[in-house]
C-alpha positions in Angstrom: 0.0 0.0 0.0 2.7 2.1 1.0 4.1 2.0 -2.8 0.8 3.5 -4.0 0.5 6.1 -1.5 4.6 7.3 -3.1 3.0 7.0 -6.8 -0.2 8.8 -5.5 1.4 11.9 -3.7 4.2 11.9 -7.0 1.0 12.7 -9.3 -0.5 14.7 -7.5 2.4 16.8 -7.4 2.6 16.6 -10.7 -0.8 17.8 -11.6 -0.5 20.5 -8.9 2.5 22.4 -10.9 1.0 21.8 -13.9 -1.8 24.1 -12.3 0.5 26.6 -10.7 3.4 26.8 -13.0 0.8 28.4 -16.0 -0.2 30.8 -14.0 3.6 32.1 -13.4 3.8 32.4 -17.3 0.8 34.1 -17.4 2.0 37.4 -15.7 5.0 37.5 -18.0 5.4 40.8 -19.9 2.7 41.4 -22.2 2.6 45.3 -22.6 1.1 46.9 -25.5 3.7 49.3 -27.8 2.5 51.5 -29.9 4.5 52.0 -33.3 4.2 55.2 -35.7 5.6 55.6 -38.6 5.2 55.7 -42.5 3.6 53.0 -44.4 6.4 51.7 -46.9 4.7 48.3 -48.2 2.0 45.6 -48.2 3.0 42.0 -49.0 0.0 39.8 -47.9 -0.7 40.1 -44.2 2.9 41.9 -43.9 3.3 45.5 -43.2 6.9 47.3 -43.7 6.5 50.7 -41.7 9.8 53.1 -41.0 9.5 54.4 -37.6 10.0 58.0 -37.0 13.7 57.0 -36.1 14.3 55.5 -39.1 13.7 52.3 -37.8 12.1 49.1 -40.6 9.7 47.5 -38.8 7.7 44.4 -39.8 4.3 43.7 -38.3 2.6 40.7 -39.1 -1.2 41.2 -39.1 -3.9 38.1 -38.7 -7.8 37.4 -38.5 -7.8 39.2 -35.1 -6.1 42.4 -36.0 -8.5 45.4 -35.5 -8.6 47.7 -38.0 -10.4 51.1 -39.1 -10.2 50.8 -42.2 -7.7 49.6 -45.2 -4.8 51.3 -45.5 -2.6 51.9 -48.2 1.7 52.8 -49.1 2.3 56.1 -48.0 0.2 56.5 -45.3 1.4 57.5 -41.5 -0.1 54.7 -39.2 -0.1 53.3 -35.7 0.1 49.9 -34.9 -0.7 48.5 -31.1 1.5 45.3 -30.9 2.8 42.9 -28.0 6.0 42.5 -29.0 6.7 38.9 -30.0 3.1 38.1 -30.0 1.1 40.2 -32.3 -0.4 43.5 -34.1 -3.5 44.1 -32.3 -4.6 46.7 -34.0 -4.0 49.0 -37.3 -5.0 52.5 -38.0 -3.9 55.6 -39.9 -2.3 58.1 -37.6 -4.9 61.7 -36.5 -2.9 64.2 -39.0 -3.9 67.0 -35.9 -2.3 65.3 -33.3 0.9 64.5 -35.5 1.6 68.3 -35.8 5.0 69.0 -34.2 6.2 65.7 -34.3 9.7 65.2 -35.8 10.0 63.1 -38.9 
């Protein structure tokens, strides 16, 4: 009996950091970024955009990207994005509010 008890308390140990280890990776860093820049290209669901440091930057867009509306080359945009993860969402930049920024 005592044999099953040992394999007993081993799964159950298991299972338990199954259920508690998830939940450490959970709170990792997930912030949201917000990119501007100039709309260079659009291959498929890829977006070039040149940051306002002169930064390329490729964003990958999918099913669950928000957008306003399509956009086209040429265009200033924002993009939200967890880096590593995904674009969130997709719109062309408010002209007013980009008054005094530097290009």
């Amino acid at each position: 009996m005592s044999r099953v008890h040992g394999y007993l308390i081993v799964l159950l140990l298991l299972l338990s950091l199954g259920f508690i280890i998830p939940g450490a990776f959970a709170q990792s860093e997930m912030t949201l970024q917000t990119i501007k820049g100039d709309l260079l290209s659009i291959k498929g669901d890829r977006y070039v955009v040149k940051d306002f440091s002169g930064r390329l930057v490729y964003l990958q867009i999918d099913k669950n990207t928000k957008r306003e509306r399509l956009l086209v080359p040429g265009e200033r945009i924002e993009a939200d994005v967890i880096i590593g993860e995904r674009v969130v969402a997709l719109r062309p930049v408010n002209e007013s509010m980009m008054k005094g920024a530097v290009r």
